[in-house]
Structures are given as C-alpha cells and as structure tokens.
DRENTI-179832 format. One record per residue (C-alpha): residue number from 1; y, z, x; residue in three letters. Coordinates in Angstrom, 1 decimal, decimal comma, padded with zeros to 4 digits. Layout:
residues N
+-----+--------+--------+--------+------+
|  nr |      Y |      Z |      X | rest |
+-----+--------+--------+--------+------+
| NUM |      Y |      Z |      X |  ALA |
...
+-----+--------+--------+--------+------+
***
This chain:
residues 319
+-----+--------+--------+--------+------+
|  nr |      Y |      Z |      X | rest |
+-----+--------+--------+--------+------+
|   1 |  009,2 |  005,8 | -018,8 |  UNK |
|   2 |  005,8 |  006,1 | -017,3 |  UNK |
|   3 |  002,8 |  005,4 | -019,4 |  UNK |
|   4 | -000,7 |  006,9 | -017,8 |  UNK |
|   5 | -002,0 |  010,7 | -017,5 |  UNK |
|   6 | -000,5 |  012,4 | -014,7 |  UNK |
|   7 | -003,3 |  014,8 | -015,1 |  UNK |
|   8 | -006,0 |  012,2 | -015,3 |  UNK |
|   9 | -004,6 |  010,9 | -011,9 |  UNK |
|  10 | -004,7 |  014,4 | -010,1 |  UNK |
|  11 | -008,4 |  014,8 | -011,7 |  UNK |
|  12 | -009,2 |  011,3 | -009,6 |  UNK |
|  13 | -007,8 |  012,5 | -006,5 |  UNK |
|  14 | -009,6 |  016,0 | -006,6 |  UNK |
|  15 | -012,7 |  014,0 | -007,3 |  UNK |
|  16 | -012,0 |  011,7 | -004,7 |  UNK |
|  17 | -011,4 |  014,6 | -002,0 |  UNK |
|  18 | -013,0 |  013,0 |  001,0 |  UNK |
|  19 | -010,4 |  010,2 |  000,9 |  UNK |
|  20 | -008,2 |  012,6 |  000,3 |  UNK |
|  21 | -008,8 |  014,4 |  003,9 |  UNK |
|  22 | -009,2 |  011,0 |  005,5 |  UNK |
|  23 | -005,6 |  009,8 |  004,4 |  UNK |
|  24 | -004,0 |  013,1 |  005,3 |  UNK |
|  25 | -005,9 |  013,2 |  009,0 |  UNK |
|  26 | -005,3 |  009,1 |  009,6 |  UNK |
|  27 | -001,3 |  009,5 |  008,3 |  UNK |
|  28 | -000,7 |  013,0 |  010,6 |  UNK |
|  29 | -002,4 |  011,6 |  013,5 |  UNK |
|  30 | -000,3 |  008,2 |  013,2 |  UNK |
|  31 |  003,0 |  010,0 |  012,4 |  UNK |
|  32 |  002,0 |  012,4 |  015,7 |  UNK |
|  33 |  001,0 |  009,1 |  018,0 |  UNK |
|  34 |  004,9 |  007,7 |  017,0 |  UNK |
|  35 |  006,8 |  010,9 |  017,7 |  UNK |
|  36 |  004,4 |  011,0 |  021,2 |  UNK |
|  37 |  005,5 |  007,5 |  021,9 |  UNK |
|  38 |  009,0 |  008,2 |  021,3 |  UNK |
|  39 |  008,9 |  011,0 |  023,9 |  UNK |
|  40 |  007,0 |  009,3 |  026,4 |  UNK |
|  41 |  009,5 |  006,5 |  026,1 |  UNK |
|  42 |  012,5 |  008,6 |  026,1 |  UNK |
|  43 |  010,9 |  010,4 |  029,4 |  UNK |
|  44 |  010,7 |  006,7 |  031,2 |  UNK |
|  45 |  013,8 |  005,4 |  029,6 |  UNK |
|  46 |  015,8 |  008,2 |  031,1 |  UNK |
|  47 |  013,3 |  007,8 |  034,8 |  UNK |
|  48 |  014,6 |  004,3 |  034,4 |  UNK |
|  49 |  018,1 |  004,4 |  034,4 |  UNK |
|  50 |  018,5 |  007,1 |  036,8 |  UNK |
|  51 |  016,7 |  005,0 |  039,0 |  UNK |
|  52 |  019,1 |  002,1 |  038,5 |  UNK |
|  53 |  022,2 |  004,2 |  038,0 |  UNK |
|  54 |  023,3 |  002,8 |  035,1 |  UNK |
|  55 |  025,2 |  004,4 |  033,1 |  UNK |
|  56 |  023,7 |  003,5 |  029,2 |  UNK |
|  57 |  021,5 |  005,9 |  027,5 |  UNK |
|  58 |  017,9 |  005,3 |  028,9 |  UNK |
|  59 |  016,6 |  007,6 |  026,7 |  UNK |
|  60 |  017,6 |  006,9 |  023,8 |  UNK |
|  61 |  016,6 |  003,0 |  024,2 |  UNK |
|  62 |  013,3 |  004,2 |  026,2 |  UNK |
|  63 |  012,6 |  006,4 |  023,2 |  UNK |
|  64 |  013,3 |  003,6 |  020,7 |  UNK |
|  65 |  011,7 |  001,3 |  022,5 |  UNK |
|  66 |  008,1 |  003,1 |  022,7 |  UNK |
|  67 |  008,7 |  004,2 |  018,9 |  UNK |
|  68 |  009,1 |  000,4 |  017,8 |  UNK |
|  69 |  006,3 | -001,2 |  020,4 |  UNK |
|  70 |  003,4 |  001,5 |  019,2 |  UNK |
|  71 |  004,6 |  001,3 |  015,5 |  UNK |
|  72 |  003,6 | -002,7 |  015,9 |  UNK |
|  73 |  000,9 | -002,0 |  017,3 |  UNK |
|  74 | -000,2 |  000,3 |  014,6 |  UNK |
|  75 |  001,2 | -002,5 |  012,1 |  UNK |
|  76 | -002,2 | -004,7 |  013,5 |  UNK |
|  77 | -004,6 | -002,1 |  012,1 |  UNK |
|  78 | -003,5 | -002,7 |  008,4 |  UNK |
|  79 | -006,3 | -004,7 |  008,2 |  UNK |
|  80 | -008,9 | -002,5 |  009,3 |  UNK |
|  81 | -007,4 |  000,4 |  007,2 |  UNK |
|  82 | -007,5 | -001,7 |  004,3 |  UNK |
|  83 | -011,2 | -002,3 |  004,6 |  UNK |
|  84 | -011,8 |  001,1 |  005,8 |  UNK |
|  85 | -009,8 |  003,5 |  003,9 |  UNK |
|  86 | -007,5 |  001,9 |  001,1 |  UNK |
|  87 | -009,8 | -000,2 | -000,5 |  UNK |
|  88 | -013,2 |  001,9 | -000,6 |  UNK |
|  89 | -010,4 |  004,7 | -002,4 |  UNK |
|  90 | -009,7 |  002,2 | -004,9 |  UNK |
|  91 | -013,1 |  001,4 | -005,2 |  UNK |
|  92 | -014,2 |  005,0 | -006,0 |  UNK |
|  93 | -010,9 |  005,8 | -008,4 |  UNK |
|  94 | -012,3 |  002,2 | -010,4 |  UNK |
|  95 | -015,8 |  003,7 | -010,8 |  UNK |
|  96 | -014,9 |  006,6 | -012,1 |  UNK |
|  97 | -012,8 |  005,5 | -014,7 |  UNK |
|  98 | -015,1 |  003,0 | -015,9 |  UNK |
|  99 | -017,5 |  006,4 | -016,0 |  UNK |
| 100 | -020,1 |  005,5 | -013,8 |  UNK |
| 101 | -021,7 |  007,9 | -011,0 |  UNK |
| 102 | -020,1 |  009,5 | -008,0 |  UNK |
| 103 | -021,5 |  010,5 | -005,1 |  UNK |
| 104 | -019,3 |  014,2 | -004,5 |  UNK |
| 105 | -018,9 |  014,8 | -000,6 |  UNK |
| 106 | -019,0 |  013,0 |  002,3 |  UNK |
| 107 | -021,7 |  010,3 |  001,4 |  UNK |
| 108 | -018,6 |  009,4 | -001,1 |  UNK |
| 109 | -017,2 |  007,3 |  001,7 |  UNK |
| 110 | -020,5 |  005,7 |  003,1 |  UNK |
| 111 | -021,2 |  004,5 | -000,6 |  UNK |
| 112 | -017,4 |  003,5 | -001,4 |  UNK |
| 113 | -017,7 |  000,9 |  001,9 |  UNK |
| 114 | -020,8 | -000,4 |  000,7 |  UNK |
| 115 | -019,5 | -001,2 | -002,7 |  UNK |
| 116 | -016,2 | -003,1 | -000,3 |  UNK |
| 117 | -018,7 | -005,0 |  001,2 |  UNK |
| 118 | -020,6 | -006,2 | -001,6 |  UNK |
| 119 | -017,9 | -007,0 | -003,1 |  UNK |
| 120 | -015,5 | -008,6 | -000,5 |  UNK |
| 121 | -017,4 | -009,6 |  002,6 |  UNK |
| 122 | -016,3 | -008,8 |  005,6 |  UNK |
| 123 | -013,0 | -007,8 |  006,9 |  UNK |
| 124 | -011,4 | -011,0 |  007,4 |  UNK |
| 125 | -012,9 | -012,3 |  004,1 |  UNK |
| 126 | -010,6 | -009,3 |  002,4 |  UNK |
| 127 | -007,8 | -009,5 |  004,1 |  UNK |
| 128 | -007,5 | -013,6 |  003,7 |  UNK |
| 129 | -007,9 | -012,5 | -000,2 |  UNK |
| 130 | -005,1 | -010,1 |  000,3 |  UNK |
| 131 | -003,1 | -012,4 |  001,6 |  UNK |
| 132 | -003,3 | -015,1 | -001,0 |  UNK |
| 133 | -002,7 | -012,0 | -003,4 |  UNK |
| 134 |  000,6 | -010,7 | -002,0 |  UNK |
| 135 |  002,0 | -014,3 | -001,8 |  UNK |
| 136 |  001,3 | -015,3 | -005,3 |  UNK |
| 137 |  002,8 | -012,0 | -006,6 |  UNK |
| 138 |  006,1 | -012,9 | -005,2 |  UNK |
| 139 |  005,8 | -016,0 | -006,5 |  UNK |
| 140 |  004,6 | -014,8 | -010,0 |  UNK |
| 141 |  007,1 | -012,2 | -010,0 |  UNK |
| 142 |  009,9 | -014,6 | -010,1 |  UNK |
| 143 |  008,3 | -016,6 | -012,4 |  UNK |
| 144 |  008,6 | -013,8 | -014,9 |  UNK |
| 145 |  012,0 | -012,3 | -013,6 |  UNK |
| 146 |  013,4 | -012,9 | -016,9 |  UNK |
| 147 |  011,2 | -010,0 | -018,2 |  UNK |
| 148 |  011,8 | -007,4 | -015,5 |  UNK |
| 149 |  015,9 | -006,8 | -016,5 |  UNK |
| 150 |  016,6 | -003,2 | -017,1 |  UNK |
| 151 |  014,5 | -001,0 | -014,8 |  UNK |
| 152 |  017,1 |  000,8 | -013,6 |  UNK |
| 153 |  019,6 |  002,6 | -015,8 |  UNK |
| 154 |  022,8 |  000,9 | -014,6 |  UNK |
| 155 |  022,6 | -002,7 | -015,1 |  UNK |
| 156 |  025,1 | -003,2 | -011,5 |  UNK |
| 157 |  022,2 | -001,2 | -009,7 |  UNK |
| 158 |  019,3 | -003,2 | -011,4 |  UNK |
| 159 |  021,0 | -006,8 | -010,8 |  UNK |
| 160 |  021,3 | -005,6 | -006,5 |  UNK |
| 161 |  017,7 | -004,8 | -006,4 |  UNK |
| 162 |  016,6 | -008,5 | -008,0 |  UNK |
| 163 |  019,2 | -010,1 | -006,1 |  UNK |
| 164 |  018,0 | -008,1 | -002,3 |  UNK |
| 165 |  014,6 | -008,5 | -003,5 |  UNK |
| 166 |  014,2 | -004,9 | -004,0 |  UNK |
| 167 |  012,3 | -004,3 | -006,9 |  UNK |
| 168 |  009,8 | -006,5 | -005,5 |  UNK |
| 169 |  009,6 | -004,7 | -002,1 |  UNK |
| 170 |  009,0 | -001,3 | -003,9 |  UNK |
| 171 |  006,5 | -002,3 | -006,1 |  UNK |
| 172 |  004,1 | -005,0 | -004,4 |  UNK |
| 173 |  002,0 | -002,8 | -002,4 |  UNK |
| 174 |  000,6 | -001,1 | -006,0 |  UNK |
| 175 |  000,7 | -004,3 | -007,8 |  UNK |
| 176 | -001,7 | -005,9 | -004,9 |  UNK |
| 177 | -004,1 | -003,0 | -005,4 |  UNK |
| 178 | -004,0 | -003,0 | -009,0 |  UNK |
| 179 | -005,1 | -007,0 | -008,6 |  UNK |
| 180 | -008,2 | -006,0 | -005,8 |  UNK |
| 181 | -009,1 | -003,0 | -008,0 |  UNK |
| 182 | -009,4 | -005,4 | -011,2 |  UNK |
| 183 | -011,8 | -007,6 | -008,5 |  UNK |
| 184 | -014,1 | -004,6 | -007,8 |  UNK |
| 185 | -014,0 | -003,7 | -011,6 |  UNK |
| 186 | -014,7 | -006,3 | -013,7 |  UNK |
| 187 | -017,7 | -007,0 | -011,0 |  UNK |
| 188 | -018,3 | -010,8 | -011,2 |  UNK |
| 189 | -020,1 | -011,7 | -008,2 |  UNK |
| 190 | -017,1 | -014,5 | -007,3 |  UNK |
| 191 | -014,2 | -011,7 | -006,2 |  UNK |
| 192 | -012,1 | -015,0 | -005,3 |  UNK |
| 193 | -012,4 | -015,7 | -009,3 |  UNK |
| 194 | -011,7 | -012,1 | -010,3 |  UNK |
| 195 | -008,6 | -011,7 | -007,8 |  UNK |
| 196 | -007,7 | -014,9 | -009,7 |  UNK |
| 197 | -007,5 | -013,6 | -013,2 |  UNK |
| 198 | -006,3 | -010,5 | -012,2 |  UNK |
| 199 | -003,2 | -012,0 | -011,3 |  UNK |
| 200 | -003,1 | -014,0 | -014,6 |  UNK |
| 201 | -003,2 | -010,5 | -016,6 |  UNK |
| 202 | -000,9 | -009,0 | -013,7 |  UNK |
| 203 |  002,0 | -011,8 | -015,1 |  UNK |
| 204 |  000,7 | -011,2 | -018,6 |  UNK |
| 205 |  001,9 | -007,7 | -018,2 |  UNK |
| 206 |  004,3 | -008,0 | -015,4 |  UNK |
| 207 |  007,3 | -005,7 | -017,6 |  UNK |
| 208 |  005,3 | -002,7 | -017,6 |  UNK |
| 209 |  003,7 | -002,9 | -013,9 |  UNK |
| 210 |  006,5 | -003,0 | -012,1 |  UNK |
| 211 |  008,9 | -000,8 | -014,0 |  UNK |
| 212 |  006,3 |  001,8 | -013,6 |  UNK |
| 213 |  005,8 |  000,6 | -010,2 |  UNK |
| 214 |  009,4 |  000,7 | -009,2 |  UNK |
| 215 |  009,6 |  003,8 | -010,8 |  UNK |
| 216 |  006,4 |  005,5 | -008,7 |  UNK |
| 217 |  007,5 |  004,2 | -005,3 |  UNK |
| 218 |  011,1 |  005,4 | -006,1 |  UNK |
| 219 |  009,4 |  009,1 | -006,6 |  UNK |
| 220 |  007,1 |  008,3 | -003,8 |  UNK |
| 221 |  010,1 |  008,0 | -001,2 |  UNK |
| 222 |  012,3 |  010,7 | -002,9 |  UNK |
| 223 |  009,5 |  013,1 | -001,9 |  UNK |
| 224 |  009,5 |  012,0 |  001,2 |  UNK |
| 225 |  013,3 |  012,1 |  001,9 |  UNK |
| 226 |  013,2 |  016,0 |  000,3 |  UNK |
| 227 |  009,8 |  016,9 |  003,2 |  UNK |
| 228 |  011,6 |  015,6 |  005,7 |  UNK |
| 229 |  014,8 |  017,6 |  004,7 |  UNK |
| 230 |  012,8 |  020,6 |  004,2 |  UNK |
| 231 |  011,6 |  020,3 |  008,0 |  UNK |
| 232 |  014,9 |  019,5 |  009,6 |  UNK |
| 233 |  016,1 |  022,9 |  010,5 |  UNK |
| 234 |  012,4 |  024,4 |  011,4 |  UNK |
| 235 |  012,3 |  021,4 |  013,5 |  UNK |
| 236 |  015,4 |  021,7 |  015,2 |  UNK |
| 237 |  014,2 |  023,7 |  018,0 |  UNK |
| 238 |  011,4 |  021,3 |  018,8 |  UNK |
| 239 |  014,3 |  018,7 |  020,4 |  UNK |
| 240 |  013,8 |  021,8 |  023,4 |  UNK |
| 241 |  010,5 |  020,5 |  024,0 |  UNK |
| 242 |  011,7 |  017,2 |  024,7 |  UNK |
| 243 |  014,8 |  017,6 |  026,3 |  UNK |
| 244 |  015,2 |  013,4 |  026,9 |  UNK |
| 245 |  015,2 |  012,9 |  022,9 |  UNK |
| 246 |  017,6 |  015,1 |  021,6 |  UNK |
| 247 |  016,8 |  013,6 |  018,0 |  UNK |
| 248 |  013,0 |  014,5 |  018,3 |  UNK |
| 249 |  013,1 |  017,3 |  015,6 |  UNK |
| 250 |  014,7 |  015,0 |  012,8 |  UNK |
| 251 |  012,2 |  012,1 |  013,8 |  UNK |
| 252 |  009,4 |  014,8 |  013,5 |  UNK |
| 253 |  010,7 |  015,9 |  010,3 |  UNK |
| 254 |  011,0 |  012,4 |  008,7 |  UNK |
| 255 |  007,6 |  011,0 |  010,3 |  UNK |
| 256 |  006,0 |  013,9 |  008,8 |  UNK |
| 257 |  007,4 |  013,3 |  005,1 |  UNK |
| 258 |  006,2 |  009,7 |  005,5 |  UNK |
| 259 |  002,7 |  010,9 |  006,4 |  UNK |
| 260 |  002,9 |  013,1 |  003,1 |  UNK |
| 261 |  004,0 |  010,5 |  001,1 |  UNK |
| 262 |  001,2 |  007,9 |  002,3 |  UNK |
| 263 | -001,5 |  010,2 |  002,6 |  UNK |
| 264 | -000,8 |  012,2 | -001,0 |  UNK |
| 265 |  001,6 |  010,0 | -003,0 |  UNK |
| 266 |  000,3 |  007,2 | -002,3 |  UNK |
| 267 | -003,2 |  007,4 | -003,9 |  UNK |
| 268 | -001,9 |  009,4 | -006,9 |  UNK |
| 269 |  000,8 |  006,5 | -007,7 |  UNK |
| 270 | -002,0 |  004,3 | -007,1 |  UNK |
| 271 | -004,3 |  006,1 | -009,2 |  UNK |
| 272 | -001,9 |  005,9 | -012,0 |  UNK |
| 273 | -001,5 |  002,3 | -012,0 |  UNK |
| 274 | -005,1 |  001,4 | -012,6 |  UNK |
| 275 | -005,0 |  003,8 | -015,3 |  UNK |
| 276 | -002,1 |  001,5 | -016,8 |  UNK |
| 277 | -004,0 | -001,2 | -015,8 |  UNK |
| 278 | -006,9 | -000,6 | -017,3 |  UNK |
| 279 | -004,9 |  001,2 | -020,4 |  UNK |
| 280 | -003,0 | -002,6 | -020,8 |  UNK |
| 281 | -005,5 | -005,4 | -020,3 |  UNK |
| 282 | -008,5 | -003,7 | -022,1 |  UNK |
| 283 | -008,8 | -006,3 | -025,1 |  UNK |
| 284 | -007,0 | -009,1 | -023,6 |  UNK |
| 285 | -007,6 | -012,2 | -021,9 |  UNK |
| 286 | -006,6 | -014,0 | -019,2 |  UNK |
| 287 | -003,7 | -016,7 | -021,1 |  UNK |
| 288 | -004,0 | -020,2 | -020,3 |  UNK |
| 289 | -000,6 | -020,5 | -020,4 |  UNK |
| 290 |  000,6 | -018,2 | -017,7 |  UNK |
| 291 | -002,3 | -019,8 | -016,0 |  UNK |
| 292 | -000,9 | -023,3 | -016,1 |  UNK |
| 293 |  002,2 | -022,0 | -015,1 |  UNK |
| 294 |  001,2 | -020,4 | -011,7 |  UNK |
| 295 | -000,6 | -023,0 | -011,0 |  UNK |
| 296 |  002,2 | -025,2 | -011,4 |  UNK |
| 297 |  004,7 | -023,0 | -009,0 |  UNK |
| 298 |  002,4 | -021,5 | -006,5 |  UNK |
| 299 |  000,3 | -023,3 | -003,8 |  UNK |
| 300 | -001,6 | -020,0 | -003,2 |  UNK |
| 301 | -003,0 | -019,5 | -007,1 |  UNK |
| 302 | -003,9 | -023,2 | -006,3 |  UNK |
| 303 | -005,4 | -022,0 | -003,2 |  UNK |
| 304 | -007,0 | -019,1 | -004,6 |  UNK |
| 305 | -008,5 | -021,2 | -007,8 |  UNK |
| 306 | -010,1 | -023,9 | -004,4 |  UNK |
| 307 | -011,6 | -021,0 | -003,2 |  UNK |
| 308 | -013,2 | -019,6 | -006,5 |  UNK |
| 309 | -014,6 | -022,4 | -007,1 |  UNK |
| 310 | -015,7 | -023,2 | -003,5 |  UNK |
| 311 | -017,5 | -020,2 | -003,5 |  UNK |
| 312 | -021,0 | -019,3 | -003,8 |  UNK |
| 313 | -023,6 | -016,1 | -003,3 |  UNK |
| 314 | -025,2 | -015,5 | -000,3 |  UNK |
| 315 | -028,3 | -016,6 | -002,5 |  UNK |
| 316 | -027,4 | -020,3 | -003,0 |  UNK |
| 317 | -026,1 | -020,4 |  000,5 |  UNK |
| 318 | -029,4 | -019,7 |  001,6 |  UNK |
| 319 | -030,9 | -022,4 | -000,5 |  UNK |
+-----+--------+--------+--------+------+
***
C-alpha cells in the first residue's frame, strides 16, 4: 500500500529536530489558546445570561462562541506559518534528500528561511503561489478522477468519498507540499515555472500520490482520535476547573491529539511523500499532453504559466 521508507522519513525528522520542537511548541500553545478561549467564553456566556435571565445555555454557546471566533482568528496566520514554519521544514527534508549540507541545531531554522526566501519572495509572493497551487489540484484532480477508483477497499466507501469530495479533502494539503517542495528542489530561479511543472508530474502520477496520501492522512487522524481517547478519562477531572464548560476535559483531550497529529504526524506523512515524489518523477518529464490538458480546464495553470513567464530575477528588474 504505501511505497517510501518509513525509516528514511523518521531519520528526516530526527535530523530536522529543531522543526520538530517548533511544531510541537506552536501546535500545544494553539491547542492551549482554544481550550482558554472556550473557557473564557463559557465564563461570559454563563455572566450573560444570568444577567438577562434567560433561560438557554449561556455557556455552552459563550464557550462555543469564543472557541469558533479565536480558531478564525488563528485560521489568518496560515500564511505566516506557512512561510515561517511549514515551508522552511520542507525545505530542509528536500536538501537533505538530494544529500546536500545541513546545518544541525538551531541555525537549521535561520538557514531553512533563507533558502524560503530565495526561493519564494516574500510572504505574500508564497502564499499567492499557494493559492494558484491548491486551486489547480482540484481542478487537476478531477481531471484524472478516472485514475483514482479503488483507494479504499470497499468500492461503496470509495465511490462516497469521490462523490463528498473526500478523497480530495484528505489528501490536498500533502499533495500542495509535495508541488512547493518540487519548486525548492529542482532550483530554477523562476519558482512560478517550477510550481508549474510540478503540477504537470503531480497529474502524471496522480494514482499513487493520493492513494498514499489518502492513506497517510487516514493514519494521521486515526492517531489522533486514539490520543484524544487515551486522554478522556485523565482529563475528566479537569471539567472541575472549569465548572461553566462541563465538556472541557473531552475538548482538552481531542485539542491535544490534534496538536500531536500536526505537530508529529504531520511532517513524517509529509516527509514520506517527497520521498515518493522524488522516488516517481526521477527520470521523467513533464508530458505535453497532460500539459495541454490543464491548460485547457483550469484558468489557474493558465494563470500560473502568465506568471512564469511574466517573471523575471531581481537582476533583470534592476536593469
């Protein structure tokens, strides 16, 4: 089913420690600044209603309330933990599987941004790149849907995930990744042209990146569900600490195995999917014909393409 080294993805994520520490403290400290919200909105939910005398549950909506308003407000610093964090990882796990040196410690970090920025820009440079990248894969991807049948065991199950989109959901994150990590590897100075073909040899290979995709985000979430489960009852007297949200410990306990999941998970599944990546498109070449067709169906590959060629170095700029 899966087709990379398990152990060669472990060894990247021991040598990529310092990433490692940063993804473990950014996930806790999120998952600890939702489960505070929650509280503190329970606290004014339930201040609320007794004021007004109403009879609903103030806590309970006060409590979902602050969960859902701080977890958007968490949702508008993708970006910078994308530039920050996500992509300098990728950028380190890329270098040293194409072998080249690796700063061990801290200094890891300062030199993985610096490689970013060469190679992206700036912040909003990246993130417009990601964008263009995550709407061409779903375009791309049901371009080749044909060749995705039979992920699942059960046909029934497999035909519900294409048909609720699914398959897609579980898998883009990685296969957006793999397509930026192709950018920083194959080091063309035009990342606009490199995102380009990467997403050529992404629908080249589309079969075996998302079934082993699916597969790794599927494993992902089960560990997360079975951290979570393994917190509920050492967590069940921590709804005494906060007596207006009686459901504290099980949203501790789930907000916990999330943070595992992102902060450990995460990068390992990621980890192995460059490996495959690398593993699948080592002797190929971008096909004209898969090409053509995404630039036939998607505005955004079209879009991409007008910006690869509308690009040039900071050199010729300054000409």
């Amino acid at each position: 089913m899966w087709e990379f080294s398990v152990f060669r993805a472990l060894g990247l994520l021991i040598r990529t420690w310092p990433f490692v520490l940063v993804r473990v403290a950014v996930h806790l400290g999120i998952a600890a600044t939702l489960l505070v919200a929650a509280g503190a909105g329970a606290l004014a939910g339930r201040a609320l209603a007794k004021a007004a005398g109403e009879t609903v549950d103030g806590a309970a909506l006060g409590g979902a309330a602050g969960l859902l308003i701080v977890a958007m407000l968490i949702a508008l610093l993708r970006g910078r933990l994308l530039y920050r964090m996500t992509v300098p990882h990728l950028a380190v796990m890329v270098e040293t599987l194409d072998g080249r040196p690796l700063s061990i410690g801290p200094g890891q970090i300062a030199g993985a941004r610096t490689i970013v920025a060469e190679r992206f820009g700036d912040q909003p440079t990246l993130l417009a790149l990601d964008r263009l990248i995550h709407a061409v894969i779903r375009t791309a991807t049901g371009l080749v849907d044909g060749l995705l049948a039979d992920i699942f065991p059960v046909s029934s199950l497999d035909r519900l995930a294409r048909a609720t989109g699914a398959e897609l959901r579980l898998a883009r994150g990685m296969i957006e990744a793999v397509v930026l990590g192709h950018a920083m590897r194959v080091r063309f100075e035009n990342a606009w042209e490199a995102a380009h073909d990467g997403l050529v040899f992404y629908t080249q290979n589309a079969r075996p990146m998302m079934t082993n995709a699916v597969w790794l985000s599927l494993t992902g979430w089960a560990l997360a569900g079975a951290v979570a489960l393994s917190l509920m009852s050492p967590l069940t007297g921590f709804a005494a600490a906060v007596p207006a949200l009686p459901w504290a410990g099980p949203l501790a306990a789930v907000l916990v195995g999330w943070a595992v999941k992102a902060a450990l998970f995460d990068p390992f599944a990621l980890a192995c999917m460059v490996q495959l990546h690398l593993r699948l498109t080592e002797d190929q070449e971008p096909q004209p014909e898969w090409r053509g067709r995404l630039t036939q169906v998607s505005d955004k590959f079209r879009q991409l393409g007008e910006r690869a060629l509308g690009w040039r170095s900071s050199p010729a700029q300054d000409v």
